[in-house]
Each structure stands twice: as structure tokens, then as C-alpha cells.
C-alpha positions as CSV (number, residue, x, y, z in Angstrom):
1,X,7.5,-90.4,67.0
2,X,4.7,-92.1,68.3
3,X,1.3,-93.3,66.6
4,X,-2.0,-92.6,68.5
5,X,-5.5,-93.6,67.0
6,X,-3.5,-93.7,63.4
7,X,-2.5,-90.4,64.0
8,X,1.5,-89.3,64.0
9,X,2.8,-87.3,67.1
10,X,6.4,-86.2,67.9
11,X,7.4,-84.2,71.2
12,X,11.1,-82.8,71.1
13,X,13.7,-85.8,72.5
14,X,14.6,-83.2,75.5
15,X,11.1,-84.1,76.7
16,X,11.1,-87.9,76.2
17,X,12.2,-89.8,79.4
18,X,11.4,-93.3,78.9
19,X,9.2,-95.8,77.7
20,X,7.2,-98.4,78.8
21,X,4.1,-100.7,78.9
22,X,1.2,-99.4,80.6
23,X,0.9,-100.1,84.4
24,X,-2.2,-99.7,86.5
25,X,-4.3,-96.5,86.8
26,X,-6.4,-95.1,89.6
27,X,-9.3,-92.5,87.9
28,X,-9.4,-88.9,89.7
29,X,-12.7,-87.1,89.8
30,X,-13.1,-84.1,87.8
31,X,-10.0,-84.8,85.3
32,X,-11.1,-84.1,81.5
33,X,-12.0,-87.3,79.7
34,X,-9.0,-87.8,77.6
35,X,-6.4,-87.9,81.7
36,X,-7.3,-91.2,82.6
37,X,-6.5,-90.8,86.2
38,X,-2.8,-91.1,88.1
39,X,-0.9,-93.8,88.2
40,X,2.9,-95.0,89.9
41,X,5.5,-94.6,87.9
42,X,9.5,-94.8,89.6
43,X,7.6,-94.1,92.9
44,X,5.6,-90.6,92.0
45,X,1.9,-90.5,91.3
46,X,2.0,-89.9,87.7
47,X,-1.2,-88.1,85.4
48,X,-1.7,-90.4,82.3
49,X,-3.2,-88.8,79.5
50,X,-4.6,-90.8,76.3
51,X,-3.3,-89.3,73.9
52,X,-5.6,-90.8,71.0
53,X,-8.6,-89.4,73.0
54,X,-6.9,-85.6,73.4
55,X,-6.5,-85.9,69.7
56,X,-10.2,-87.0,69.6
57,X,-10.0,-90.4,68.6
58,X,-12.4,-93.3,69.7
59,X,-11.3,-95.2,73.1
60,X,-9.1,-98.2,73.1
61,X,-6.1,-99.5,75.3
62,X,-3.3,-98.2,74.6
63,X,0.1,-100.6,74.1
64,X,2.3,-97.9,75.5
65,X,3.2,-95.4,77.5
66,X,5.8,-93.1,76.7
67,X,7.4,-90.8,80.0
68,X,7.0,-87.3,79.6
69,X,8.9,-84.8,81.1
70,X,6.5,-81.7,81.0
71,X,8.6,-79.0,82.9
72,X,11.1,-78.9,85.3
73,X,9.4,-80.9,88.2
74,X,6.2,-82.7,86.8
75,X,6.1,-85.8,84.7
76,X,3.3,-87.5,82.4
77,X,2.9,-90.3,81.3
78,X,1.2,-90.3,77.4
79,X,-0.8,-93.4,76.9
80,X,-0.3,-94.3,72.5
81,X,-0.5,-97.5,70.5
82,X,3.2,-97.5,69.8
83,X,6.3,-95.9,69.8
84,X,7.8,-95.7,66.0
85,X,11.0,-94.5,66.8
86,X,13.2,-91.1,66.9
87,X,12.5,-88.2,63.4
88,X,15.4,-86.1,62.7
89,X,14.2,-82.6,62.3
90,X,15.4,-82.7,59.2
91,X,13.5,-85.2,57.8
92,X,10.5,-83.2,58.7
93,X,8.4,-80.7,56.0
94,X,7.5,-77.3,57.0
95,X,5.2,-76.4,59.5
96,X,1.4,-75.4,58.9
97,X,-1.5,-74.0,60.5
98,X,-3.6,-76.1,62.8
99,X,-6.3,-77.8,61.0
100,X,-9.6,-76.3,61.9
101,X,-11.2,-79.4,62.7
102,X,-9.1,-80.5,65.6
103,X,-11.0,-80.1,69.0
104,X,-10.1,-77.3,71.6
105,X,-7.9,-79.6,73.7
106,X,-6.3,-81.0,70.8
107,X,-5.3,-77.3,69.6
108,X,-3.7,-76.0,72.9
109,X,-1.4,-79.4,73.3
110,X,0.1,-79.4,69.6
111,X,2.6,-76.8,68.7
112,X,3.0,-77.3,65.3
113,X,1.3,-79.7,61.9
114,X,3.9,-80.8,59.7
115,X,4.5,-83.9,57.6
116,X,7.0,-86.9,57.2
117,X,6.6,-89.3,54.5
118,X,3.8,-87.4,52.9
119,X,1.6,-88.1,56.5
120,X,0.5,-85.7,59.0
121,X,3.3,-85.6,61.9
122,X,1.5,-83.4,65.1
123,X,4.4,-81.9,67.5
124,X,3.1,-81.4,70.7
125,X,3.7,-78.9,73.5
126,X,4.9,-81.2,76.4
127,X,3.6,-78.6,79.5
128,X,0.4,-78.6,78.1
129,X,-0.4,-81.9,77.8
130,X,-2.2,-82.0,81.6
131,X,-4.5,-78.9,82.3
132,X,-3.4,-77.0,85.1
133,X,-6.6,-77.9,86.8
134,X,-5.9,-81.6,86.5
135,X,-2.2,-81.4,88.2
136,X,-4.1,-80.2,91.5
137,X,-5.9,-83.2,91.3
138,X,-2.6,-85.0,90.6
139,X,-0.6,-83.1,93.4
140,X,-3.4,-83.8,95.9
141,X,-3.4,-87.5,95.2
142,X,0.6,-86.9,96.1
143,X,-0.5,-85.4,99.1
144,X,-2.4,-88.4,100.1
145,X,0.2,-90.5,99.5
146,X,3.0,-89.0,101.3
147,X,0.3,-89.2,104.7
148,X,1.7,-91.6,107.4
């Protein structure tokens, strides 16, 4: 579980790779507000996403970053104020509708609302945390990279 802008998020474990403290970024044109550009991470130009601003929170620095893996071959890094810890899925309340006030972005990246503790507890959807369009960006900056 992490905590962005106050709010509680969870991806499953499978999806978790590491975490760490945030490293520099390089901003990409035409990324959506809340990807803050690419940065290195082990070696591989990396999207990081704010998570606080996806869920449409104010700006501020985040404390952590926490290594996503979003499919098979492509890695995010997810920029939050801290890292709480692991929730059994048993621990967790039933799952609820979206609240309606959630903005677009916000409601293609979370799966699922549910609660822990009587709080809000957002799961998200790991490959939809970076727009497609944003990983061509990413994949070109790769590109430029990898030239000699």
C-alpha cells in the first residue's frame, strides 16, 4: 500500500518490483501532466508517473518511488509520498463502484475502490498507469539512447 496526496493506493504484489527514493527526471513533450517525463532506473529509460496528480491531487515532490512492473516488458516508476507497507487481501472490504468525482485519468488506472481501516484503499490497474501514447514517447527516448 502506498499513500499519494493522502489518498490510499494498492497494486497487486505481482506488479511491485522495488522501491526507492526518487532519482532525476528528464520531462518529454507531449506526456499528460500527471508523467513527469523518463528517467534511468537499473539502466532503462523509465516513465514516471505522479501518482498524487493522476489521482488529481495538488503538486508536490514526492518521497518515493515505487517500481512498477506494467506488463511483460515495460516498467514504471510511480512517484508517492510513502510506501505503508504490504495489505493482505483479506484485510480488505468489498469492492465498490468508482466514485463519480474522480477525473477521467484517474478512472481508467484504478480497478477497483475498496476500504481498509474504514479509509478509502484505490487498487490500481498497473498497464494503465502510462497512456499508450506516452510509451512512444518513452520508447523513442530509448531509441535515442541506444544511438552510438
Amino acid at each position: 500500500m502506498m499513500i499519494a496526496r493522502g489518498r490510499r493506493c494498492a497494486l497487486p504484489v505481482g506488479h511491485v518490483v522495488e522501491t526507492l527514493r526518487p532519482l532525476p527526471v528528464s520531462p518529454l513533450e507531449g506526456l499528460p501532466a500527471y508523467v513527469s517525463g523518463v528517467s534511468v532506473v537499473r539502466g532503462a529509460p523509465t516513465p514516471v508517473v505522479d501518482l498524487g496528480a493522476l489521482l488529481g491531487g495538488p503538486p508536490a515532490p514526492p518521497t518515493r518511488w515505487v517500481i512498477v512492473r506494467a506488463t511483460a516488458t515495460r516498467a514504471l516508476a510511480l512517484a508517492v509520498d510513502a510506501v505503508v507497507g504490504l495489505v493482505p487481501a483479506a484485510d480488505l472490504g468489498p469492492a465498490a463502484a468508482l466514485p463519480p468525482l474522480l477525473a477521467s485519468a484517474a478512472a481508467e488506472v484504478v480497478a477497483e475502490v475498496t476500504r481498509r481501516d474504514d479509509a478509502l484503499l484505490f487498487v490500481l490497474e498497473a498497464a494503465r498507469l502510462v497512456p499508450e501514447g506516452a510509451w512512444a514517447a518513452v520508447d523513442a527516448a530509448r531509441a535515442e539512447e541506444a544511438r552510438p
